[in-house]
C-alpha positions as CSV (number, residue, x, y, z in Angstrom):
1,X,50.8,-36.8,-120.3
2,X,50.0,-38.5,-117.0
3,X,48.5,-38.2,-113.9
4,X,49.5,-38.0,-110.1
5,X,47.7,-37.2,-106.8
6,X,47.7,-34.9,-103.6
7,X,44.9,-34.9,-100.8
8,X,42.3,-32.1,-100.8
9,X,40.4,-30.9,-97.2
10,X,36.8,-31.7,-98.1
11,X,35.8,-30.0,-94.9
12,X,33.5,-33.0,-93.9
13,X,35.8,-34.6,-91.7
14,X,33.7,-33.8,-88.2
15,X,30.5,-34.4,-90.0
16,X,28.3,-36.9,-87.7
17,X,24.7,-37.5,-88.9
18,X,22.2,-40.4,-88.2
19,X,21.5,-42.0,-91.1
20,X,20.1,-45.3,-92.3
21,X,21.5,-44.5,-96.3
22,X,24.2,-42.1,-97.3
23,X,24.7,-41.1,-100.5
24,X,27.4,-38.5,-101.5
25,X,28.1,-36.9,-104.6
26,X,30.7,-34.6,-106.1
27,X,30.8,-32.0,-109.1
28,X,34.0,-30.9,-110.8
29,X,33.9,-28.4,-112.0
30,X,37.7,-26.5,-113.1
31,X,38.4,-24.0,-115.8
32,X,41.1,-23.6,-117.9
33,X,42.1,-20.1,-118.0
34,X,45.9,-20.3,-119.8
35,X,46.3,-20.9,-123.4
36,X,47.4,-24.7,-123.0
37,X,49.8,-23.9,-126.0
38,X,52.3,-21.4,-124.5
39,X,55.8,-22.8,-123.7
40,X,58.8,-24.5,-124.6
41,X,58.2,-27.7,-122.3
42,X,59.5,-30.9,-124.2
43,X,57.8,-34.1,-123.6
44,X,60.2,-36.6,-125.9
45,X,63.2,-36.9,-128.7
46,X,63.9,-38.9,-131.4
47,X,67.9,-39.7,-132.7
48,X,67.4,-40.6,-136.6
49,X,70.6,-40.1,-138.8
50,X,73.2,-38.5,-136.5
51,X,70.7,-35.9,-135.4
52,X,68.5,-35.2,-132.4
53,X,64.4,-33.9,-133.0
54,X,61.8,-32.7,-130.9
55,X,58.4,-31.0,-130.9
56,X,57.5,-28.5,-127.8
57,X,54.6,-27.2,-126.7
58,X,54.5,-23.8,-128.7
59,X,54.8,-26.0,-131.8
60,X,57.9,-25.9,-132.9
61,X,59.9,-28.9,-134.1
62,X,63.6,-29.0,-134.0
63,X,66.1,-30.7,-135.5
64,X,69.7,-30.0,-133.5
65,X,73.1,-31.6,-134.3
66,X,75.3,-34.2,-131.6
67,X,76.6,-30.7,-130.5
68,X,73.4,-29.0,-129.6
69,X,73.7,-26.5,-132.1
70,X,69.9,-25.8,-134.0
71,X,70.2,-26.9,-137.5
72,X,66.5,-25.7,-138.2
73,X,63.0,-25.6,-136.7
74,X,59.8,-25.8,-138.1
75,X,56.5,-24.2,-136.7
76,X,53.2,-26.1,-137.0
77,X,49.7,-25.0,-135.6
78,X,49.3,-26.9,-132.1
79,X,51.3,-28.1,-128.7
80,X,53.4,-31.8,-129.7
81,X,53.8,-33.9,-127.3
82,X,55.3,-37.1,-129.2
83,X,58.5,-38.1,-130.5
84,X,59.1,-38.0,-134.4
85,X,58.8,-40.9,-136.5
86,X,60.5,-41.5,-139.2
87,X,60.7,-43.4,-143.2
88,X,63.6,-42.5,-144.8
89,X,64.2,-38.4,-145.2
90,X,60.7,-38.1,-143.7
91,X,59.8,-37.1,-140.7
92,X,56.1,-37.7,-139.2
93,X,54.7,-35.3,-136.3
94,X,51.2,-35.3,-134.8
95,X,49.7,-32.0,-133.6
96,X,46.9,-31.0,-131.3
97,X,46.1,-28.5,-134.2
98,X,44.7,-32.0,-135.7
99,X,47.4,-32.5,-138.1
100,X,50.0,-35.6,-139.0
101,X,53.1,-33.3,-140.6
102,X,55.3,-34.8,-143.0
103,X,58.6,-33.2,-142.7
104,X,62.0,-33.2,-144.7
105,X,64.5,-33.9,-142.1
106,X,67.0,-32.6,-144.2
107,X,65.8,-29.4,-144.9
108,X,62.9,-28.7,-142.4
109,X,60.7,-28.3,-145.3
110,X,57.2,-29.7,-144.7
111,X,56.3,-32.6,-147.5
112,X,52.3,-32.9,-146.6
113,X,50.2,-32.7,-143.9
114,X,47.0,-34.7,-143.4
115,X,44.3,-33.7,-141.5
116,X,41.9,-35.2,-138.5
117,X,38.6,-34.0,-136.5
118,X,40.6,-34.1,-133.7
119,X,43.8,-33.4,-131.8
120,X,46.7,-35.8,-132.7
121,X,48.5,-36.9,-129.9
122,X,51.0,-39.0,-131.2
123,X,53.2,-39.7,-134.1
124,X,52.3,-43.2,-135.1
125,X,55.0,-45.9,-136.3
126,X,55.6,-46.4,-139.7
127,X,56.5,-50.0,-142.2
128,X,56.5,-50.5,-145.6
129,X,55.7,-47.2,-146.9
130,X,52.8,-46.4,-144.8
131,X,52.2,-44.0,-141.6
132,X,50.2,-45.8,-139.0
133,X,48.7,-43.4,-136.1
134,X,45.6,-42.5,-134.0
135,X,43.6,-39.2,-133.4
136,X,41.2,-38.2,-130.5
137,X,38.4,-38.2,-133.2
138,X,38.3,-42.3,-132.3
139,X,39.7,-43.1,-135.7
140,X,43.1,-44.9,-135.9
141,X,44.4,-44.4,-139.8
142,X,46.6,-45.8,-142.6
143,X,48.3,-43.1,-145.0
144,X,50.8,-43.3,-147.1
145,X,54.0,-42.3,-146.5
146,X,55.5,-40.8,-149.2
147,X,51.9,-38.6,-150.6
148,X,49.9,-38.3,-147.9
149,X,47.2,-40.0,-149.1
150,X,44.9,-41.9,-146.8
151,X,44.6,-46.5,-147.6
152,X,42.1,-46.4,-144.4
153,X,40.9,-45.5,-141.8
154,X,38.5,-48.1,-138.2
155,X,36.9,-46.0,-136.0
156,X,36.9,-47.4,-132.4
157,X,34.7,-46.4,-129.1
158,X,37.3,-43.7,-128.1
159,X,39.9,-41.5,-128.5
160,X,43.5,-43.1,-129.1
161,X,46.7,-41.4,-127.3
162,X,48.3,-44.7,-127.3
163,X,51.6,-45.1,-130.2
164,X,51.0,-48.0,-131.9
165,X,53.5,-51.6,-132.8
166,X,53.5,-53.5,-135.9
167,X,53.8,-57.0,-135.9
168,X,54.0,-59.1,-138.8
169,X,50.5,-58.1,-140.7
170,X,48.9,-56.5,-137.6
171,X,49.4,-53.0,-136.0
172,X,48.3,-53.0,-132.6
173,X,47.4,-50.2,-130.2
174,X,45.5,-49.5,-127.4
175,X,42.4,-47.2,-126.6
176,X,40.5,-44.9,-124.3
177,X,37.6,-47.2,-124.5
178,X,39.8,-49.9,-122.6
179,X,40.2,-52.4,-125.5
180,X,43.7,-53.3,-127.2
181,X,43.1,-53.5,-130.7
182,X,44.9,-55.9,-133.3
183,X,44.1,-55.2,-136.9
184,X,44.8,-56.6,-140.3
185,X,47.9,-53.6,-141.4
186,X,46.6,-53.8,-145.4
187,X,43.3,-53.7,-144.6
188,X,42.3,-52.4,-141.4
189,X,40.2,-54.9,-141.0
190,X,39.9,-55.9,-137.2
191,X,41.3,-59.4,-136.1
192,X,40.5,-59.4,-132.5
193,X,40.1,-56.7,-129.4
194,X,41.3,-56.9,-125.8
195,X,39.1,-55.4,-123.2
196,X,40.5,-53.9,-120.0
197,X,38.8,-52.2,-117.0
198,X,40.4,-48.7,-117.5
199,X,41.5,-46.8,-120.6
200,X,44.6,-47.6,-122.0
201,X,47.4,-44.6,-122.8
202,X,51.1,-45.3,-123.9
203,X,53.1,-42.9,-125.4
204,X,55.8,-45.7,-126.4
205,X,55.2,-48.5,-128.5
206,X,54.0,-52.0,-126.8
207,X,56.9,-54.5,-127.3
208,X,56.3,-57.8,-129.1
209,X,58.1,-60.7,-128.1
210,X,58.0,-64.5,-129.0
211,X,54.3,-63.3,-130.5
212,X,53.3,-61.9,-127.4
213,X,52.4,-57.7,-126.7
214,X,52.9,-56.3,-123.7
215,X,50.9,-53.1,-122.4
216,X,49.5,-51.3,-119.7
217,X,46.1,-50.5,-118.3
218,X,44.7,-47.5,-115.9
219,X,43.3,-50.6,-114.1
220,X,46.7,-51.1,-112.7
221,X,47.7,-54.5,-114.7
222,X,50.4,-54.8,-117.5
223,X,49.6,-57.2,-119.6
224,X,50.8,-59.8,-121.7
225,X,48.5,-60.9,-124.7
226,X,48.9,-63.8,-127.6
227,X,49.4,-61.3,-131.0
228,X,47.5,-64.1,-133.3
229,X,44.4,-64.7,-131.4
230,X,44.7,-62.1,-127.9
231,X,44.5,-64.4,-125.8
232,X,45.3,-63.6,-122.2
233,X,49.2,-64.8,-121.0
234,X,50.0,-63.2,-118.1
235,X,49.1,-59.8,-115.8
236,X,50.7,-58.0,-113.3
237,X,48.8,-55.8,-110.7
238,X,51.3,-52.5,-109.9
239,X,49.6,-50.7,-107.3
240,X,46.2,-48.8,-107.0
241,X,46.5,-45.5,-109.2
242,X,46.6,-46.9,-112.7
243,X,49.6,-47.2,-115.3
244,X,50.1,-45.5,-118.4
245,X,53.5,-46.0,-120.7
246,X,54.7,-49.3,-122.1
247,X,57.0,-51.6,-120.8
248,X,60.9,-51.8,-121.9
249,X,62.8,-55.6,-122.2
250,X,66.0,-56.4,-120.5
251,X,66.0,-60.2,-121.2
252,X,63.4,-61.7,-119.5
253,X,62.6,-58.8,-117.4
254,X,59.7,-56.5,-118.4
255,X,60.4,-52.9,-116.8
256,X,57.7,-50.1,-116.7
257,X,56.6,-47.3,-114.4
258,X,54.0,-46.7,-111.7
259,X,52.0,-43.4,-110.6
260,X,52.9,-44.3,-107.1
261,X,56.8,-43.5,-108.1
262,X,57.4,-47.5,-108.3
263,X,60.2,-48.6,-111.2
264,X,59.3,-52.5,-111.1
265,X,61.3,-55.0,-112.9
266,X,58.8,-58.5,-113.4
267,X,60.2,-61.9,-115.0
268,X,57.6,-62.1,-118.1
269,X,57.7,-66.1,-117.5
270,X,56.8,-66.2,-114.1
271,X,54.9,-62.8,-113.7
272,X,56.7,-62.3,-110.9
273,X,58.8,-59.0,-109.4
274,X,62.4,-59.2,-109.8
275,X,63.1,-56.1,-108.1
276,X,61.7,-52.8,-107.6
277,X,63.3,-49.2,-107.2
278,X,61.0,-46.7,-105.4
279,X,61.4,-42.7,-106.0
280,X,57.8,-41.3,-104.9
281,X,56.6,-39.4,-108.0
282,X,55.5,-40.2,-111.0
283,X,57.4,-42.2,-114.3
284,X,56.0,-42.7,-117.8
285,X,58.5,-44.5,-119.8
286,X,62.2,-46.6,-119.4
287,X,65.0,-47.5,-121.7
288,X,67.3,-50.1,-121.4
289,X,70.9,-49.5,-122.8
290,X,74.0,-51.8,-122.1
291,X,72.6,-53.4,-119.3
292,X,71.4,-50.0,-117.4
293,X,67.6,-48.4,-117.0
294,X,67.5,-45.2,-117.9
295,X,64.1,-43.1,-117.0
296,X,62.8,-39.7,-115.9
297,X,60.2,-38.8,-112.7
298,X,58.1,-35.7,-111.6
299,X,60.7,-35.5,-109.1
300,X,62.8,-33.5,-111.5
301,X,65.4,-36.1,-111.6
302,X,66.8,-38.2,-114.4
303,X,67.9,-42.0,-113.3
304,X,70.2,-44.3,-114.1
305,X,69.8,-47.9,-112.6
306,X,72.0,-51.5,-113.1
307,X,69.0,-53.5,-115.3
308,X,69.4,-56.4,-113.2
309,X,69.2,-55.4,-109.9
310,X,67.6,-52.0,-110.0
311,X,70.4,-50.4,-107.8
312,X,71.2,-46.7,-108.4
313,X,74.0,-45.8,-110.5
314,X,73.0,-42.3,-111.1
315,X,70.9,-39.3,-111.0
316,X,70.5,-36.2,-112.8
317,X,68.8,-33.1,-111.7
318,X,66.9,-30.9,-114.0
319,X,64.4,-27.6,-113.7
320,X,61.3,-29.7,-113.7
321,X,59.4,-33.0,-114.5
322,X,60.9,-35.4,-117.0
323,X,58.6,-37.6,-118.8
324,X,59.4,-39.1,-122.0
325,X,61.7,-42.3,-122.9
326,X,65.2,-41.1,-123.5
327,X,67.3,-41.9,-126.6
328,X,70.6,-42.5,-127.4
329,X,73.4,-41.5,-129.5
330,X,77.6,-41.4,-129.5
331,X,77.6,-41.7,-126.0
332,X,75.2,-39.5,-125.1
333,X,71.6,-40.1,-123.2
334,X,69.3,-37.2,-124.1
335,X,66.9,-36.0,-121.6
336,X,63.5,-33.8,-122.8
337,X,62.4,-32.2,-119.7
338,X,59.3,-29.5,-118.9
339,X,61.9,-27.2,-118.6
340,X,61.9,-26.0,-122.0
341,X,65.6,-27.5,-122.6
342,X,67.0,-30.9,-124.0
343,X,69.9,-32.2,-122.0
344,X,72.4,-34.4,-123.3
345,X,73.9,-36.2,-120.7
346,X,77.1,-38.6,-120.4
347,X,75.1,-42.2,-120.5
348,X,77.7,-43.7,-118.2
349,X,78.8,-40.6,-116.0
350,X,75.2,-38.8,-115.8
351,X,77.5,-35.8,-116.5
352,X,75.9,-33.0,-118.2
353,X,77.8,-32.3,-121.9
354,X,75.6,-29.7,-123.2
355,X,71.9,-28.3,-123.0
356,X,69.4,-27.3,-125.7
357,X,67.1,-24.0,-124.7
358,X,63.5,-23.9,-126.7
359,X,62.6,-20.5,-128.1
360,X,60.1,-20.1,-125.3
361,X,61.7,-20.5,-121.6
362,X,57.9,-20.4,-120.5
363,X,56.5,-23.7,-119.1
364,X,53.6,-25.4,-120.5
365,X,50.6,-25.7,-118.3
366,X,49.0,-29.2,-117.9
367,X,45.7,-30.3,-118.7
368,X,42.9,-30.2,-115.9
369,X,43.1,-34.4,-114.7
370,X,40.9,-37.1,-113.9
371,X,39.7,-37.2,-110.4
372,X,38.8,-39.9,-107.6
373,X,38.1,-39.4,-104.0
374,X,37.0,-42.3,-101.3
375,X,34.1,-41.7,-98.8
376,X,35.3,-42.9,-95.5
377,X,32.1,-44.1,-92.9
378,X,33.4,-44.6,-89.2
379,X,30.9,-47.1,-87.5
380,X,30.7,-46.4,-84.0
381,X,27.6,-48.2,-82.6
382,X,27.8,-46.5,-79.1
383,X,29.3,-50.3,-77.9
384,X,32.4,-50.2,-76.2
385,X,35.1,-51.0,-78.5
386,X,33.0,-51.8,-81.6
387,X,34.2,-49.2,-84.3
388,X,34.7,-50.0,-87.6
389,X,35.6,-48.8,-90.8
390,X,34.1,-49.2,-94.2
391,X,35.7,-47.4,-97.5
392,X,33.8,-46.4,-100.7
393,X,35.4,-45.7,-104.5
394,X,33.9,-42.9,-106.1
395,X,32.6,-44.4,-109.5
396,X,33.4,-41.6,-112.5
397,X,29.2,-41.1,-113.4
398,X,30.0,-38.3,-115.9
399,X,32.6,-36.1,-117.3
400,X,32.2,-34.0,-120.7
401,X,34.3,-32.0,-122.2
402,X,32.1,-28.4,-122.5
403,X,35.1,-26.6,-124.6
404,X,38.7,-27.1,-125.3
405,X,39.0,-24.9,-121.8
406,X,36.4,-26.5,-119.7
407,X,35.9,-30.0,-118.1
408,X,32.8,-30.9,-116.0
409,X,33.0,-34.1,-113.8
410,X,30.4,-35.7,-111.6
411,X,31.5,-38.7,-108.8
412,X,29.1,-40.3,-106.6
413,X,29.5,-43.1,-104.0
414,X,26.6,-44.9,-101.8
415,X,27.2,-46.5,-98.7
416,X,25.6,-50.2,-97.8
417,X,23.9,-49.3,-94.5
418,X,20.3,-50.1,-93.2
419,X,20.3,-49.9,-90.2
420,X,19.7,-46.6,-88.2
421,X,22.8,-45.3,-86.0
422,X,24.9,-42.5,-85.5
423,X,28.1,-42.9,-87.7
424,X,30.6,-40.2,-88.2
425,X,31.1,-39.9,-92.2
426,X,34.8,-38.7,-93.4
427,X,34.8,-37.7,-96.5
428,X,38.9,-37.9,-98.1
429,X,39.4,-36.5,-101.3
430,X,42.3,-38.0,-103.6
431,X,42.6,-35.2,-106.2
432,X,44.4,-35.8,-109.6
433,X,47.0,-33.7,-110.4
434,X,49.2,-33.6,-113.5
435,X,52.8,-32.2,-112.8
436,X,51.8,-30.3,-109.2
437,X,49.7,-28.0,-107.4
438,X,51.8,-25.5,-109.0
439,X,50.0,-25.5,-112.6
440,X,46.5,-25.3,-110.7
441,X,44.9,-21.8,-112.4
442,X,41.1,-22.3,-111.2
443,X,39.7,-24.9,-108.8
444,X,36.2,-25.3,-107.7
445,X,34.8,-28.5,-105.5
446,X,31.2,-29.0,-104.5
447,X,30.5,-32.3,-102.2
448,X,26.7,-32.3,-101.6
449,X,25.5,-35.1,-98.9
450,X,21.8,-36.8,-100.6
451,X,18.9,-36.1,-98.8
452,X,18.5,-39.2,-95.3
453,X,16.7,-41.4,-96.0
454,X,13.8,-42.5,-93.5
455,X,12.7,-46.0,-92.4
């Protein structure tokens, strides 16, 4: 999933100290006190055959007919979050219980499963008989297919929530360590890497086109890379909050989502904006479908936009956030939403036709997020009229996971002053959210000012 941000009252706004060197630092410290696997929120859907299937987050995967009637479900051990993959009759699924299942989608009867150290957070892609996919133990894998059985396995320098592309004889994907790896699909065998300033996450697959992938960085750049030797073509800077997702092609036009609640539209030739449609809340992933955009937002609306010009066709509002890339079938546009229900929606009209309910009507909780905040230091020199204003980025010096319901983070900024003088020091806290304020169970800040430092 991804992640937004509110303000948080520090209670250091009126603080005024002399100082000659101000350090500040911060300890997260937030406890997860729901069982992250309760409820029926849906995240994506896949189409495959004539029939809709999703995962939720009590586990079950469904398979429902172009009517909305359940043909079957299946239960596995942990929350999915992906959409289902498919090679023939079987259907992959990734679990956080730290499973790939292999499912007949005929039948709902599982095939094989294959198991990780870690939580499996997407479904992979698959080609020529083999199931490519990542797991949060750092290992992205090659199994096959039709047994199960694992061809190989590269450990990188993080863990991979990022759903992969094959290209010719490379799958590519991207990583938590910031790189954008390209290896040899037979072998595993790594060709080249990519390194970016921020982790990369992307629930969809990174389009290739005229041998060039296109991603997305949390250092607030798409990119566009060469696939045979990753070299650098083009970037794009989208505002300040980084971007997860992948873009979607219309033509020339690459089309992905911000965190700032920015749809941009950029010409991949020039790198430059065609258009952009602004909403205020968060989007993960686009589709593009006879010339319209279709995409979700944490404003509980679904939209539909003209590709070309990014004008509003349509909106559809559902019971909470919307975050997957929607697919398509007979007409239909179908919508997986927190809600716990699937809609299927008329792609031209935005009319709803019919609504899938999960077993579970309780929504999922989110996962606790990353954090920033920004130390602001008002100079004010006792000088008529000479106030300034300097800003500081917290720097992320440490976060560890202590459990699978417990996150500790520690920030800390310093200030470039040397000079003795009163200053008034305003601390503003940007606090990471993912969804809203309303899935925050237990919150605990500590800002602690460092000790002045004498001349």
């Amino acid at each position: 999933m991804d992640f937004g941000f509110g303000e948080f009252d520090s209670g250091f706004d009126d603080l005024s100290v002399e100082i000659e060197e101000f350090e500040l630092k911060k300890t997260k410290k937030f406890t997860r006190i729901f069982d992250l696997g309760n409820g029926g929120s849906i995240a994506y859907c896949s189409v495959n055959g004539g029939k809709l299937f999703f995962g939720d987050c009590d586990g079950y995967v469904y398979c429902v007919d172009m009517e909305g009637n359940e043909i079957w479900k299946f239960r596995t051990g942990g929350i999915i979050v992906d959409s289902p993959k498919f090679h023939g009759k079987f259907m992959y699924v990734g679990c956080f219980d730290g499973n790939l299942y292999c499912i007949d989608s005929e039948t709902g009867e599982e095939v094989w499963r294959f198991r990780t150290s870690d939580k499996v957070y997407g479904s992979g892609i698959t080609g020529d008989g083999v199931v490519y996919f990542g797991s949060l133990d750092n290992y992205f894998y090659a199994v096959n297919a039709i047994t199960g059985e694992e061809i190989w396995r590269f450990r990188t320098g993080g863990e991979i929530v990022s759903t992969p592309n094959i290209h010719e004889n490379f799958v590519m994907f991207g990583c938590y360590d910031g790189n954008f790896y390209c290896l040899d699909k037979n072998t595993g065998k790594e060709i080249w890497r990519f390194h970016t300033d921020d982790h990369i996450q992307s629930e969809q697959t990174p389009p290739v086109v005229d041998g060039i992938v296109y991603f997305t960085s949390w250092d607030n750049y798409l990119y566009g890379i060469r696939t045979d030797d990753g070299k650098e073509i083009m970037r794009f800077k989208a505002g300040k909050l980084g971007l997860s997702g992948a873009p979607v092609m219309n033509g020339n036009l690459l089309i992905f989502g911000s965190r700032e609640g920015i749809l941009y539209a950029i010409d991949k030739n020039t790198s430059k904006e065609v258009w952009r449609f602004t909403f205020g809340k968060i989007t993960i992933g686009a589709s593009v479908m006879n010339g319209k955009v279709y995409f979700g937002s944490e404003d509980y609306n679904f939209y539909c936009l003209d590709a070309d010009t990014g004008k509003e066709i349509w909106r559809f509002r559902t019971g909470s956030y919307t975050y997957g890339r929607p697919v398509f079938c007979n007409g239909l546009v179908f919508v997986a939403s927190w809600d716990c229900h699937v809609y299927a929606l008329n792609s031209e009209t935005g009319e709803e036709v019919w609504r899938f309910a999960a077993s579970s009507q309780e929504r999922a909780y989110q996962p606790p997020p990353h954090r920033e905040f920004e130390m602001v230091v008002k100079k004010e020199m006792h000088i008529e009229d000479a106030i300034s204003e300097d800003r500081y980025k917290s720097k992320n010096e440490h976060s560890v996971s202590l459990s699978d319901y417990q996150i500790e983070t520690e920030y800390s900024t310093t200030s470039d002053y040397k000079t003795k003088s009163d200053y008034d020091v305003n601390m503003v806290i940007f606090e990471g959210f993912i969804g809203g304020n309303d899935l925050w169970i237990s919150d605990s800040v500590t800002l602690t000012p460092a000790s002045l430092i004498s001349m």
